[in-house]
N, CA, C and O atoms as a Maestro MAE file, in Angstrom:
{
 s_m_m2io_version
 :::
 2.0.0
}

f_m_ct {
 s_m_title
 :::
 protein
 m_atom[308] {
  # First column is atom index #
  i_m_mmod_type
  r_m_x_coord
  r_m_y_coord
  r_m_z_coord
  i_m_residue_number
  s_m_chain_name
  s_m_pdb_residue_name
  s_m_pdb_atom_name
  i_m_atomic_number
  :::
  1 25 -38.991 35.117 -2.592 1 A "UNK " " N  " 7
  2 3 -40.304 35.681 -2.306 1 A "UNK " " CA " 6
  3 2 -41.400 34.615 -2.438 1 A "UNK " " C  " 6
  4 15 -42.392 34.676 -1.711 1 A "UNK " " O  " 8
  5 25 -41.272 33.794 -3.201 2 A "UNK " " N  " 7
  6 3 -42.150 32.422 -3.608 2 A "UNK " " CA " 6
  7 2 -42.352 31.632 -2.736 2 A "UNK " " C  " 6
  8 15 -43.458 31.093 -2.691 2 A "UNK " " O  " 8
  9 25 -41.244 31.280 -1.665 3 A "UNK " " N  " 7
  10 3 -40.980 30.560 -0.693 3 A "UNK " " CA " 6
  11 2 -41.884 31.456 0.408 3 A "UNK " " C  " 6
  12 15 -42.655 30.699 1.000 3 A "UNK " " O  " 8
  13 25 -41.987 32.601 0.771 4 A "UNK " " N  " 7
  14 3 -42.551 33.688 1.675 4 A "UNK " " CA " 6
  15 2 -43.882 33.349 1.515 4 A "UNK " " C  " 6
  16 15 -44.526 33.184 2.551 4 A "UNK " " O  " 8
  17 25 -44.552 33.181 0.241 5 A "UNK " " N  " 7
  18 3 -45.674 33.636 -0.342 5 A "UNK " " CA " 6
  19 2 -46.179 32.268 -0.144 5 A "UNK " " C  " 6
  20 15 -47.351 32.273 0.233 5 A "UNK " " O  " 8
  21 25 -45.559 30.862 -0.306 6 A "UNK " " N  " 7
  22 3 -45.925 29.458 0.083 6 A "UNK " " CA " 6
  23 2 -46.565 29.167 1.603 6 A "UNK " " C  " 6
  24 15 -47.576 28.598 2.014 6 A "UNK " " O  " 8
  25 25 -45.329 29.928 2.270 7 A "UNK " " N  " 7
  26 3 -45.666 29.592 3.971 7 A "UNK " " CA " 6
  27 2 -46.397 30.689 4.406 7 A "UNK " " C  " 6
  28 15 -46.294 30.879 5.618 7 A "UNK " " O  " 8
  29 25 -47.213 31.597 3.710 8 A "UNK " " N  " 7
  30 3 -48.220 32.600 4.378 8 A "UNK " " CA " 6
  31 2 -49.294 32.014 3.657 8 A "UNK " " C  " 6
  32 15 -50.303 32.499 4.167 8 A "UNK " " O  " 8
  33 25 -49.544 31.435 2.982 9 A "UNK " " N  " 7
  34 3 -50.731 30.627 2.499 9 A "UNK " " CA " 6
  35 2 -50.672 29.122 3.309 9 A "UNK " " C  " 6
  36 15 -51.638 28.367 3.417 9 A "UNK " " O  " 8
  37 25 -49.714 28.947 3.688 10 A "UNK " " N  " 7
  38 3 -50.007 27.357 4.540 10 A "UNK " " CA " 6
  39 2 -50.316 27.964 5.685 10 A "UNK " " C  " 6
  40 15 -51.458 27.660 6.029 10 A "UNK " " O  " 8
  41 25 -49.859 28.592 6.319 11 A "UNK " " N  " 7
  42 3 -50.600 29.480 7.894 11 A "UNK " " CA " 6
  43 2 -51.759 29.819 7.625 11 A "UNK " " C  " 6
  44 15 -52.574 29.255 8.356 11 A "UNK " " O  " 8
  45 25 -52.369 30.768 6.599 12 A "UNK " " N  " 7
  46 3 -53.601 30.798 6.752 12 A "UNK " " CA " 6
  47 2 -54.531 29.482 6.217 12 A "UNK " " C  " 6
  48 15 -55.714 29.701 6.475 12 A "UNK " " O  " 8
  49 25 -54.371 28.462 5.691 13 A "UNK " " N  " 7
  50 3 -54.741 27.127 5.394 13 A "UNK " " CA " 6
  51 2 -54.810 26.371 6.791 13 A "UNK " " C  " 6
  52 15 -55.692 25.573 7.108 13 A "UNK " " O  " 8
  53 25 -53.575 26.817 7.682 14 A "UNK " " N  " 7
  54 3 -53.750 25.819 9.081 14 A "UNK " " CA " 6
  55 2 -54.804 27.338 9.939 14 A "UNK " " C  " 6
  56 15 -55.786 26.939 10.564 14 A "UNK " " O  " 8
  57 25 -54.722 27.904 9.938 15 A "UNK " " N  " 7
  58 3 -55.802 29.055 10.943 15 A "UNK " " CA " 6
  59 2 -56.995 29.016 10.279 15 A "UNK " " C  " 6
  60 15 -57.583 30.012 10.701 15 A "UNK " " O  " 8
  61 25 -57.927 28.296 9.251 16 A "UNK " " N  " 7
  62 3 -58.778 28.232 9.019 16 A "UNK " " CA " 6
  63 2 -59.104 26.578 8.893 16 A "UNK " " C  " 6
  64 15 -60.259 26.279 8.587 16 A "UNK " " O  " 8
  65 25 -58.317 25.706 9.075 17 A "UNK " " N  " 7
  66 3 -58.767 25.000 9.594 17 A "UNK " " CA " 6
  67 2 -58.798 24.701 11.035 17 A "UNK " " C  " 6
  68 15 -59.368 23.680 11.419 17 A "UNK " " O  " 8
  69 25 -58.254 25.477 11.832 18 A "UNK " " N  " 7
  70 3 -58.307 25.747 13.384 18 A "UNK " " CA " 6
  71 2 -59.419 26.456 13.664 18 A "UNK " " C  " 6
  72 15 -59.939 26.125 14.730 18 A "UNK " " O  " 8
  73 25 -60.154 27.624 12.862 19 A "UNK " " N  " 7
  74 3 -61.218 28.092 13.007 19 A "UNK " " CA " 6
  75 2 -62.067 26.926 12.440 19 A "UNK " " C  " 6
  76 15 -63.121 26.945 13.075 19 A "UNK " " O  " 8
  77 25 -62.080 26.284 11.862 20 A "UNK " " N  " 7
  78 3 -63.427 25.494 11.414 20 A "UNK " " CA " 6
  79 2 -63.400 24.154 13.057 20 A "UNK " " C  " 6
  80 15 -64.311 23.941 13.857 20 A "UNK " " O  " 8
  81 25 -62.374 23.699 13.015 21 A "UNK " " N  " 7
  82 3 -62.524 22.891 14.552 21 A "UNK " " CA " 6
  83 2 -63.416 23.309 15.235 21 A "UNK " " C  " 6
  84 15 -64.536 22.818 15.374 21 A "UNK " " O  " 8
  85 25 -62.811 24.624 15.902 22 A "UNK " " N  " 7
  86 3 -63.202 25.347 16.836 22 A "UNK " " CA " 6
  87 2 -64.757 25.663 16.693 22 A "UNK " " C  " 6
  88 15 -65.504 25.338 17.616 22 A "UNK " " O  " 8
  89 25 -65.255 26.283 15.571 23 A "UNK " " N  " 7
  90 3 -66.599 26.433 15.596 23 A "UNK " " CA " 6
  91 2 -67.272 25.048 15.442 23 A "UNK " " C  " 6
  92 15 -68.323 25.002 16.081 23 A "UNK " " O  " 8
  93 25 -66.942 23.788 14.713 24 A "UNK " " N  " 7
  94 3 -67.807 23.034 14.864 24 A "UNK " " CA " 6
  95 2 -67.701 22.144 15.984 24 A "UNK " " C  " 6
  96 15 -68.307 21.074 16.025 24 A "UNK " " O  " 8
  97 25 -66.508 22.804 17.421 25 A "UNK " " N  " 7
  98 3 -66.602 22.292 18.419 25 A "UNK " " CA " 6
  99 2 -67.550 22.787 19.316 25 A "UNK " " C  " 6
  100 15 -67.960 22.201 20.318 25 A "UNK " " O  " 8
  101 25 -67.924 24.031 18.863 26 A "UNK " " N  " 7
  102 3 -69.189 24.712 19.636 26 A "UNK " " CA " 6
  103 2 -70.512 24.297 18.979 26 A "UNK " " C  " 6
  104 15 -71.563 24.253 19.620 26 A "UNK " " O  " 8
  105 25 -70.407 23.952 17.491 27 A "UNK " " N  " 7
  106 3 -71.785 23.398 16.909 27 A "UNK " " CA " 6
  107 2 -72.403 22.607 17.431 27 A "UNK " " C  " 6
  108 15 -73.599 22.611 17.724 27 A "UNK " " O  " 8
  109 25 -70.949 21.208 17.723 28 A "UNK " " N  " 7
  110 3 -71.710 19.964 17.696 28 A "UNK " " CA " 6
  111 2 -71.811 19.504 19.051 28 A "UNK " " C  " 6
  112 15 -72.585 18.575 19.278 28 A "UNK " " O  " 8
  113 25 -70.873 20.221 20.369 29 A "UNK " " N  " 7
  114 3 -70.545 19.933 21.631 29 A "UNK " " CA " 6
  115 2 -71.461 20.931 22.279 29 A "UNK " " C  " 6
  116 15 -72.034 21.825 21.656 29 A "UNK " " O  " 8
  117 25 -71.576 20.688 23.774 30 A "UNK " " N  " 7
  118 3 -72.370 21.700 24.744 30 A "UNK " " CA " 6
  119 2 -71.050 22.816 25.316 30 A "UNK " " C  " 6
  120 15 -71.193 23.579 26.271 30 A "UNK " " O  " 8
  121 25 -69.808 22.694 24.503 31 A "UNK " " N  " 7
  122 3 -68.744 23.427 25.114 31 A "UNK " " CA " 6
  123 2 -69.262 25.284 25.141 31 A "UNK " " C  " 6
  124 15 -68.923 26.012 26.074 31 A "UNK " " O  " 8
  125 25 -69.856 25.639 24.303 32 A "UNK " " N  " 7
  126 3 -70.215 26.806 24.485 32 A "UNK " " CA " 6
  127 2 -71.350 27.177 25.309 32 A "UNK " " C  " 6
  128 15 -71.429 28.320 25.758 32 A "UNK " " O  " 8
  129 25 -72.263 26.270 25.549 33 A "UNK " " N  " 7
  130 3 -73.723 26.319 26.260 33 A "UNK " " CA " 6
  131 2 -72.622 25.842 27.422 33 A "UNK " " C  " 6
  132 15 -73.420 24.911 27.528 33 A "UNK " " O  " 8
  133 25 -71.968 25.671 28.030 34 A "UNK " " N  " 7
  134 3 -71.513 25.159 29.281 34 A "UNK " " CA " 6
  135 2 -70.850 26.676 29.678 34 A "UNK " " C  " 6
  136 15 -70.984 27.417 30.651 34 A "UNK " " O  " 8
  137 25 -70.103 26.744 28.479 35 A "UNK " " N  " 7
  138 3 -69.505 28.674 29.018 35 A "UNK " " CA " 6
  139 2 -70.149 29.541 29.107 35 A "UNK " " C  " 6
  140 15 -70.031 29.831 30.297 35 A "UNK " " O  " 8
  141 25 -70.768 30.192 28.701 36 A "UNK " " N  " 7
  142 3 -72.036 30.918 28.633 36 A "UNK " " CA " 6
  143 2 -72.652 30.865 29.874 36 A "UNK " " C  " 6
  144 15 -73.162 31.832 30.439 36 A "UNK " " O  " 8
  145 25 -72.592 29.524 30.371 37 A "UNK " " N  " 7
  146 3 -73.837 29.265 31.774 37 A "UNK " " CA " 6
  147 2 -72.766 29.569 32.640 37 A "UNK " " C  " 6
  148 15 -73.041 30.626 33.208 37 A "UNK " " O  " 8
  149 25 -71.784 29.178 32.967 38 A "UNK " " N  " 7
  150 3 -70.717 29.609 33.509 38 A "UNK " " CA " 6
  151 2 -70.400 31.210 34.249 38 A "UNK " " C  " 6
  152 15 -70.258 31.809 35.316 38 A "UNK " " O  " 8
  153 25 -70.421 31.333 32.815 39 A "UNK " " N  " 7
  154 3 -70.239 32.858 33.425 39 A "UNK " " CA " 6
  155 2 -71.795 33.783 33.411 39 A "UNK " " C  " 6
  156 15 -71.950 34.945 33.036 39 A "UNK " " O  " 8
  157 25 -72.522 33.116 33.788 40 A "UNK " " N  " 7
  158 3 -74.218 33.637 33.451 40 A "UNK " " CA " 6
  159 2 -74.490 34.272 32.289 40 A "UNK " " C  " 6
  160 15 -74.983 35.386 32.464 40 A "UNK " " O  " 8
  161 25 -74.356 33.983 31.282 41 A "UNK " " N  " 7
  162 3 -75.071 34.546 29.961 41 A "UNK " " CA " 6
  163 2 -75.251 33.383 29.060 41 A "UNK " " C  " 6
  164 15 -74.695 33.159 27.985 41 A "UNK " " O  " 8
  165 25 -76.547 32.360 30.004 42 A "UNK " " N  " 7
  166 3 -77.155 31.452 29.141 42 A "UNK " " CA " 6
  167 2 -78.111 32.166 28.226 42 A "UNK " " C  " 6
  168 15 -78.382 31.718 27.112 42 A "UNK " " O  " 8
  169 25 -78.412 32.824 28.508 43 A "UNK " " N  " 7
  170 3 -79.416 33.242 27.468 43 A "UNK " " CA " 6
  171 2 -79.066 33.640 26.154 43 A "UNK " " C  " 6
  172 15 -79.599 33.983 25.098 43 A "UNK " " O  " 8
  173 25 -78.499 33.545 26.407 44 A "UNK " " N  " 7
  174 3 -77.735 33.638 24.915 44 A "UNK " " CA " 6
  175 2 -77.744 32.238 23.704 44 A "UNK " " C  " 6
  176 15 -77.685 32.099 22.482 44 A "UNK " " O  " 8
  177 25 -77.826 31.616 24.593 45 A "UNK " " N  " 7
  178 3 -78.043 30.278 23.495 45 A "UNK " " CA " 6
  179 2 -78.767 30.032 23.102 45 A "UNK " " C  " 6
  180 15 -78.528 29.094 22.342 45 A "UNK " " O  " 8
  181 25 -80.238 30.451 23.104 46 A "UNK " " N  " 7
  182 3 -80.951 29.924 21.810 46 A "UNK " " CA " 6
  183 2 -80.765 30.482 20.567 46 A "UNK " " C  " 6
  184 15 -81.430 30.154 19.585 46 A "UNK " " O  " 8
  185 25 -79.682 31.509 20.559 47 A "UNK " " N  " 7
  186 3 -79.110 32.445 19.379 47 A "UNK " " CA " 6
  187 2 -78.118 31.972 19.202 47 A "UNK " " C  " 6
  188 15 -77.363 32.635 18.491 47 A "UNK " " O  " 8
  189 25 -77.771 31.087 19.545 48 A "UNK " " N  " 7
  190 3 -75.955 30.438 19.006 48 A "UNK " " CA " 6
  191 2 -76.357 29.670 17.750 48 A "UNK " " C  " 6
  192 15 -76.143 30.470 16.840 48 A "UNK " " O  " 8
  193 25 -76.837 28.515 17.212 49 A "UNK " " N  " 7
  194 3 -77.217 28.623 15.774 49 A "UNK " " CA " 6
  195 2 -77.204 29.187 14.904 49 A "UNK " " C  " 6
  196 15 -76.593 28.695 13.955 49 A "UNK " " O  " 8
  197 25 -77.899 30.604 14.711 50 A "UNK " " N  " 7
  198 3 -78.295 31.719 14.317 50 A "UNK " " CA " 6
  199 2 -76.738 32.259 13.903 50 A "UNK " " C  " 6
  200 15 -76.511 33.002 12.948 50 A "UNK " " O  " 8
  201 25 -75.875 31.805 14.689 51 A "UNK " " N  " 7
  202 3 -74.801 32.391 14.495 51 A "UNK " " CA " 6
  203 2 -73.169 31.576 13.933 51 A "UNK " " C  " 6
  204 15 -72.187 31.858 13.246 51 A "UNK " " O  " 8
  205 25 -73.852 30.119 14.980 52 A "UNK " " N  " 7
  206 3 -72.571 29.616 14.703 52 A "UNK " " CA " 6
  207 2 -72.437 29.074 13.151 52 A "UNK " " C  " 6
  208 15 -71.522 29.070 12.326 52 A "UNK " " O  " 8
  209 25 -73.806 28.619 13.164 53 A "UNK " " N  " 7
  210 3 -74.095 27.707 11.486 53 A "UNK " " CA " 6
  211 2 -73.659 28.382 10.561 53 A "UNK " " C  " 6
  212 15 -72.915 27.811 9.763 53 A "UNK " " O  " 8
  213 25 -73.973 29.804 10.365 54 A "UNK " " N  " 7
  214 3 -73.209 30.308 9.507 54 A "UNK " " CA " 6
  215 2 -71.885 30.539 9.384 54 A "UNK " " C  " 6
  216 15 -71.314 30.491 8.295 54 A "UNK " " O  " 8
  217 25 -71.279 30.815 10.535 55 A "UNK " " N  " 7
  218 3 -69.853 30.626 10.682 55 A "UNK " " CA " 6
  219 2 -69.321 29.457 10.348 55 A "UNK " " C  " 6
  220 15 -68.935 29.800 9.230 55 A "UNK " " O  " 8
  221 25 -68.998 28.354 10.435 56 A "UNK " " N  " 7
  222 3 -69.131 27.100 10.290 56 A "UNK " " CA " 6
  223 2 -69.348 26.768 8.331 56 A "UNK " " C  " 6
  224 15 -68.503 26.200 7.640 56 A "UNK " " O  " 8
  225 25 -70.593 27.272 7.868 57 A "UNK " " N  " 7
  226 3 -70.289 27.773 6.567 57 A "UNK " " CA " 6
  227 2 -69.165 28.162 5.850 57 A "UNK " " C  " 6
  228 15 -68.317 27.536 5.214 57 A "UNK " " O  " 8
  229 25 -69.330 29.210 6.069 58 A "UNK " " N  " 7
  230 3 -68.114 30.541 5.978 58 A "UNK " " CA " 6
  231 2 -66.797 29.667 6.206 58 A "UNK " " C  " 6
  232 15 -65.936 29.718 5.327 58 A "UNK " " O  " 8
  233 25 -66.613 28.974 7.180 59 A "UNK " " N  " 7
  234 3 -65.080 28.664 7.659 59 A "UNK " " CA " 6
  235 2 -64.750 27.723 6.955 59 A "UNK " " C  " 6
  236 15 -63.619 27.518 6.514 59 A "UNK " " O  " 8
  237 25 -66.081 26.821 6.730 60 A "UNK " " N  " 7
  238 3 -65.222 25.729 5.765 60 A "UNK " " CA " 6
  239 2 -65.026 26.163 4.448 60 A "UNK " " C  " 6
  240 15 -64.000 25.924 3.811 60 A "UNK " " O  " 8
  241 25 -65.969 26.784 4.032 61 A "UNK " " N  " 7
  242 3 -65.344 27.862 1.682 61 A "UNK " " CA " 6
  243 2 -64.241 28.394 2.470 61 A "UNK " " C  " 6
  244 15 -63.150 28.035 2.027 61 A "UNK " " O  " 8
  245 25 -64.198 28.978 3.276 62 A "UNK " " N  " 7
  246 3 -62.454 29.737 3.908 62 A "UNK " " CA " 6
  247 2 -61.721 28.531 3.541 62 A "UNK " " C  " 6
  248 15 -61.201 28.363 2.438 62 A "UNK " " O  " 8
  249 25 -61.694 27.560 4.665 63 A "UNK " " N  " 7
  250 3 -60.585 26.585 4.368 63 A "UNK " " CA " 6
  251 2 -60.524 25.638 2.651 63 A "UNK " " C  " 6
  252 15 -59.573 25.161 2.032 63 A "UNK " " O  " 8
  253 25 -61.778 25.684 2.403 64 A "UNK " " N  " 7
  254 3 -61.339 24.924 0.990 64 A "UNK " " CA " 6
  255 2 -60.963 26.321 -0.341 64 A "UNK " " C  " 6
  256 15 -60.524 26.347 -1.490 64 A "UNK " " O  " 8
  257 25 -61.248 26.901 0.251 65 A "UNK " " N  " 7
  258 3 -60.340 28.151 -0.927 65 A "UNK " " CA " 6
  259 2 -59.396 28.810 -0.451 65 A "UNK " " C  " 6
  260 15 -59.269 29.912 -0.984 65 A "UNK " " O  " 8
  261 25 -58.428 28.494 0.620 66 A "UNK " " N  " 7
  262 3 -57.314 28.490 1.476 66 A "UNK " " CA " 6
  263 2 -56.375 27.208 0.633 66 A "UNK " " C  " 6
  264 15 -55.275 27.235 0.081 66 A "UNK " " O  " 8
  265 25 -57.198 26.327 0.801 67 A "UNK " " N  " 7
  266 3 -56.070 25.305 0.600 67 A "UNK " " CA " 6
  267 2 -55.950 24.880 -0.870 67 A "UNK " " C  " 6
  268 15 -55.164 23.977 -1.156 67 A "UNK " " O  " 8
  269 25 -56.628 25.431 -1.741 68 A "UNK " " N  " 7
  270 3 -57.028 25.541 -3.061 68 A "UNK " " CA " 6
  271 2 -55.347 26.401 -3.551 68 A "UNK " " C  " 6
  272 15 -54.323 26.016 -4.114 68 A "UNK " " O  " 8
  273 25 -55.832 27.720 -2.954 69 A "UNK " " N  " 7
  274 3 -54.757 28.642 -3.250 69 A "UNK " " CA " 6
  275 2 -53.021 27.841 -2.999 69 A "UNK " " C  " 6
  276 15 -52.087 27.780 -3.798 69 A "UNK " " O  " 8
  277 25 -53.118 27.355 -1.671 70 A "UNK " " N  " 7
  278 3 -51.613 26.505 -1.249 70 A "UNK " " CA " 6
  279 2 -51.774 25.550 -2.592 70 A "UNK " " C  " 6
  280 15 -51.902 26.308 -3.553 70 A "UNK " " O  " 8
  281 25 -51.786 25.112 -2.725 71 A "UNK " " N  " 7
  282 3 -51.970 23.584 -3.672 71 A "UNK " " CA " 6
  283 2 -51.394 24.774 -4.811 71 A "UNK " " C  " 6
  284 15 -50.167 24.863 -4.844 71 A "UNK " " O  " 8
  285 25 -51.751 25.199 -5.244 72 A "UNK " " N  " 7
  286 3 -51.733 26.151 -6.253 72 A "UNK " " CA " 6
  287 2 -50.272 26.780 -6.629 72 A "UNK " " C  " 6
  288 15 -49.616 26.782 -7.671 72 A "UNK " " O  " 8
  289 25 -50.080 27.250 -5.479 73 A "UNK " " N  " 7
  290 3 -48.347 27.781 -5.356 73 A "UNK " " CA " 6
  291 2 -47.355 26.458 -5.455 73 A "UNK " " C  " 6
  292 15 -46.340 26.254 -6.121 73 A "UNK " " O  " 8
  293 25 -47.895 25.857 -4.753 74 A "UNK " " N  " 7
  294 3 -47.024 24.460 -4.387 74 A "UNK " " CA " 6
  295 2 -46.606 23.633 -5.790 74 A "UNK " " C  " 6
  296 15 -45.513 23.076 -5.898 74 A "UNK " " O  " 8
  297 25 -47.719 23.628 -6.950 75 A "UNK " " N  " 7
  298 3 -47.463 23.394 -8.136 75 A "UNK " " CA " 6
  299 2 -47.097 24.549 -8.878 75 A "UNK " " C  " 6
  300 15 -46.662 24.148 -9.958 75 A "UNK " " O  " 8
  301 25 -47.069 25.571 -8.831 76 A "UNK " " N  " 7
  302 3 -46.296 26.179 -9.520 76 A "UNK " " CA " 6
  303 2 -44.702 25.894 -9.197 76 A "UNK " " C  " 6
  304 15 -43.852 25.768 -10.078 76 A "UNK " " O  " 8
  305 25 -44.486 25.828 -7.997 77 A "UNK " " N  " 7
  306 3 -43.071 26.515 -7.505 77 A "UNK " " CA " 6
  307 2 -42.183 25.088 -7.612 77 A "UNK " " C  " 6
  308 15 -40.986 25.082 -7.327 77 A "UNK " " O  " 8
  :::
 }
 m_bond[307] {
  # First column is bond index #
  i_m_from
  i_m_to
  i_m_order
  :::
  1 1 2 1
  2 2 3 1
  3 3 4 2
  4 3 5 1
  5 5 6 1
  6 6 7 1
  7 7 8 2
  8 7 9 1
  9 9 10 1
  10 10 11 1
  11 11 12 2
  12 11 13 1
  13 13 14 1
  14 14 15 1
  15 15 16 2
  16 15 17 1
  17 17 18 1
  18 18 19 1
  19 19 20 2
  20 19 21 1
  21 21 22 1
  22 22 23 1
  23 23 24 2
  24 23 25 1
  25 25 26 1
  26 26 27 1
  27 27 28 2
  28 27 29 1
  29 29 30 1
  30 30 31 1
  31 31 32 2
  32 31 33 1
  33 33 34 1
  34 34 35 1
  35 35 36 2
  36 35 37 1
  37 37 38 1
  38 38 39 1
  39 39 40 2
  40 39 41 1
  41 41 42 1
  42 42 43 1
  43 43 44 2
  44 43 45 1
  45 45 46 1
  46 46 47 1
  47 47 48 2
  48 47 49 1
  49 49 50 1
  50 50 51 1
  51 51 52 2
  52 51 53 1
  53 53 54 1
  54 54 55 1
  55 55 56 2
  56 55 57 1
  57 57 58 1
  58 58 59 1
  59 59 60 2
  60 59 61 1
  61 61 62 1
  62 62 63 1
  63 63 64 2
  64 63 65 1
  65 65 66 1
  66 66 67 1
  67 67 68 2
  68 67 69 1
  69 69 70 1
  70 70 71 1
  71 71 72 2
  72 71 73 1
  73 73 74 1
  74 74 75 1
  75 75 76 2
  76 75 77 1
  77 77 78 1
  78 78 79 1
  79 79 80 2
  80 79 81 1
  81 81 82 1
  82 82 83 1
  83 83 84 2
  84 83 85 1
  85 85 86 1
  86 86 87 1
  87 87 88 2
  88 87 89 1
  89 89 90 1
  90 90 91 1
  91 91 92 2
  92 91 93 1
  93 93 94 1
  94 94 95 1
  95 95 96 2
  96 95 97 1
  97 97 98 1
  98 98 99 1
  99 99 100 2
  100 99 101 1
  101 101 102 1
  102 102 103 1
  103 103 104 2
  104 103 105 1
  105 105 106 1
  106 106 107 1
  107 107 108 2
  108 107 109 1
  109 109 110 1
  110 110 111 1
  111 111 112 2
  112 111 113 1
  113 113 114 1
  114 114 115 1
  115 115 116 2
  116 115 117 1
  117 117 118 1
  118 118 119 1
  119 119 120 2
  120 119 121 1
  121 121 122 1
  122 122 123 1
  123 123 124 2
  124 123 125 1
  125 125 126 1
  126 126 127 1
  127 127 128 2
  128 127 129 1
  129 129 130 1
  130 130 131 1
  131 131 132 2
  132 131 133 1
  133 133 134 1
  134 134 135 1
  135 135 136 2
  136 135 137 1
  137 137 138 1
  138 138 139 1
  139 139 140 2
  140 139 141 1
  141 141 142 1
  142 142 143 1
  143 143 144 2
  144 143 145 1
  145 145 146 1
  146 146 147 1
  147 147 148 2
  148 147 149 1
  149 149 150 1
  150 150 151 1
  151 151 152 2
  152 151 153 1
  153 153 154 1
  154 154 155 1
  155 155 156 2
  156 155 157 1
  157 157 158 1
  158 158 159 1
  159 159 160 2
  160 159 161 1
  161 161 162 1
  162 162 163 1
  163 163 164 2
  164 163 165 1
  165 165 166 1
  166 166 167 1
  167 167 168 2
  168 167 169 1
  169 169 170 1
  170 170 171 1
  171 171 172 2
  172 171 173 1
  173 173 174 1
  174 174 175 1
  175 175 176 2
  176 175 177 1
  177 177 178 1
  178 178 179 1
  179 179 180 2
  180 179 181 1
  181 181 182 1
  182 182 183 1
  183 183 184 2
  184 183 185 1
  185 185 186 1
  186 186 187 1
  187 187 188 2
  188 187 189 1
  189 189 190 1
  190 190 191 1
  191 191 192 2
  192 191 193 1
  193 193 194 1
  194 194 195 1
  195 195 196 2
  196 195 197 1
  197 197 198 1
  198 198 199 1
  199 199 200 2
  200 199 201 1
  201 201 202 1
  202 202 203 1
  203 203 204 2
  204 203 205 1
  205 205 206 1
  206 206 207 1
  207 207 208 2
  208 207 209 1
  209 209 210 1
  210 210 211 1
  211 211 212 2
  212 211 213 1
  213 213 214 1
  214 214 215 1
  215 215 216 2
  216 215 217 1
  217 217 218 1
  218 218 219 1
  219 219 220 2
  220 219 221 1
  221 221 222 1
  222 222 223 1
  223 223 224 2
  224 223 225 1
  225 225 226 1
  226 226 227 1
  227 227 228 2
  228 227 229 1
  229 229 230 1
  230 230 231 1
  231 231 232 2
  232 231 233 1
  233 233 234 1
  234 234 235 1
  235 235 236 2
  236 235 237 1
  237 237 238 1
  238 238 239 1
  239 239 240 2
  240 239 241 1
  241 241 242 1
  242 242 243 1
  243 243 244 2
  244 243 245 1
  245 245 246 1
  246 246 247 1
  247 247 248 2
  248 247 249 1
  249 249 250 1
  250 250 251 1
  251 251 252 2
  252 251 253 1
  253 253 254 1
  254 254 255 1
  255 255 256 2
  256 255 257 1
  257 257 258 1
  258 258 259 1
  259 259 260 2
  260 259 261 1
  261 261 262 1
  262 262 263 1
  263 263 264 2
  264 263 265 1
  265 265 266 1
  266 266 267 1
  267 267 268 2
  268 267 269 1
  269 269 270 1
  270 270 271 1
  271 271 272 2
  272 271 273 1
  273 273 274 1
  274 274 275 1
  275 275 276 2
  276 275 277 1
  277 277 278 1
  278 278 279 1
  279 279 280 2
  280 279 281 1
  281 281 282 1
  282 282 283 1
  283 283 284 2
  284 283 285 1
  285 285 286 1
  286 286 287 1
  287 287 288 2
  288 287 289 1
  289 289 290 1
  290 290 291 1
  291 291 292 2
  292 291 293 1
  293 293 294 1
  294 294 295 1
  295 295 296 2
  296 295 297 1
  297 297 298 1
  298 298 299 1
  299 299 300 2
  300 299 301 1
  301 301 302 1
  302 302 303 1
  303 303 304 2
  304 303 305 1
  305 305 306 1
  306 306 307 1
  307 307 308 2
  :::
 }
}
Protein backbone atom coordinates (compact mmCIF):
# COMPACT_ATOMS: atom_id res chain seq x y z
CA UNK A 1 0.00 0.00 0.00
CA UNK A 2 3.13 2.33 0.70
CA UNK A 3 4.37 1.73 -2.68
CA UNK A 4 0.54 2.84 -4.06
CA UNK A 5 0.58 5.78 -1.78
CA UNK A 6 4.42 6.83 -3.14
CA UNK A 7 3.36 6.81 -6.89
CA UNK A 8 -0.03 8.78 -6.30
CA UNK A 9 1.91 11.49 -4.67
CA UNK A 10 4.64 11.52 -7.48
CA UNK A 11 1.68 11.93 -10.16
CA UNK A 12 0.21 14.55 -8.42
CA UNK A 13 3.86 16.26 -7.84
CA UNK A 14 4.36 15.79 -11.81
CA UNK A 15 0.47 17.32 -12.63
CA UNK A 16 1.24 20.26 -10.63
CA UNK A 17 4.18 20.89 -11.94
CA UNK A 18 2.60 20.55 -15.48
CA UNK A 19 -0.02 22.94 -14.25
CA UNK A 20 2.49 25.49 -13.07
CA UNK A 21 4.34 25.30 -16.81
CA UNK A 22 1.32 25.66 -18.37
CA UNK A 23 0.03 28.70 -16.54
CA UNK A 24 3.26 30.47 -16.49
CA UNK A 25 3.28 29.67 -20.23
CA UNK A 26 0.24 31.83 -20.56
CA UNK A 27 1.74 34.44 -17.94
CA UNK A 28 4.84 35.06 -19.51
CA UNK A 29 4.08 34.19 -23.45
CA UNK A 30 1.32 35.86 -25.84
CA UNK A 31 0.17 32.01 -26.20
CA UNK A 32 -3.14 32.77 -24.64
CA UNK A 33 -3.69 36.42 -26.08
CA UNK A 34 -2.98 34.68 -29.51
CA UNK A 35 -5.93 32.03 -28.66
CA UNK A 36 -8.40 34.07 -27.49
CA UNK A 37 -7.90 36.36 -30.71
CA UNK A 38 -8.15 33.35 -32.65
CA UNK A 39 -11.15 32.27 -31.86
CA UNK A 40 -12.55 36.02 -31.27
CA UNK A 41 -12.69 36.46 -27.59
CA UNK A 42 -9.88 39.02 -27.29
CA UNK A 43 -11.54 40.79 -25.00
CA UNK A 44 -11.00 38.90 -22.63
CA UNK A 45 -7.49 39.73 -22.01
CA UNK A 46 -7.22 42.53 -20.14
CA UNK A 47 -8.71 40.10 -17.41
CA UNK A 48 -6.18 37.35 -17.86
CA UNK A 49 -3.85 38.71 -15.03
CA UNK A 50 -6.62 39.09 -12.78
CA UNK A 51 -6.73 35.55 -13.18
CA UNK A 52 -3.77 33.90 -14.27
CA UNK A 53 -1.40 35.53 -11.44
CA UNK A 54 -3.24 34.05 -9.02
CA UNK A 55 -3.28 30.78 -10.45
CA UNK A 56 0.30 30.70 -10.98
CA UNK A 57 0.39 31.46 -7.10
CA UNK A 58 -1.74 28.77 -6.12
CA UNK A 59 0.13 26.26 -8.52
CA UNK A 60 3.38 26.82 -7.36
CA UNK A 61 2.34 26.27 -2.90
CA UNK A 62 0.47 23.24 -4.94
CA UNK A 63 3.67 22.02 -6.32
CA UNK A 64 5.98 22.85 -3.36
CA UNK A 65 3.54 21.14 -0.87
CA UNK A 66 3.12 18.27 -3.45
CA UNK A 67 6.58 17.59 -3.48
CA UNK A 68 7.11 18.23 0.21
CA UNK A 69 4.57 15.42 0.87
CA UNK A 70 6.63 12.87 -1.91
CA UNK A 71 9.96 13.60 -0.21
CA UNK A 72 8.20 12.72 2.85
CA UNK A 73 6.97 9.15 1.99
CA UNK A 74 10.12 8.54 0.14
CA UNK A 75 12.00 8.92 3.56
CA UNK A 76 9.88 7.16 5.42
CA UNK A 77 9.59 4.07 3.19
Amino acid sequence: MEKQTTQSLKKKFYAAIAGTIVVALCCFTPVLVILLAAIGLSSFTPYLDYVLLPALAVLIILTIYSYKEWKKTQSQG
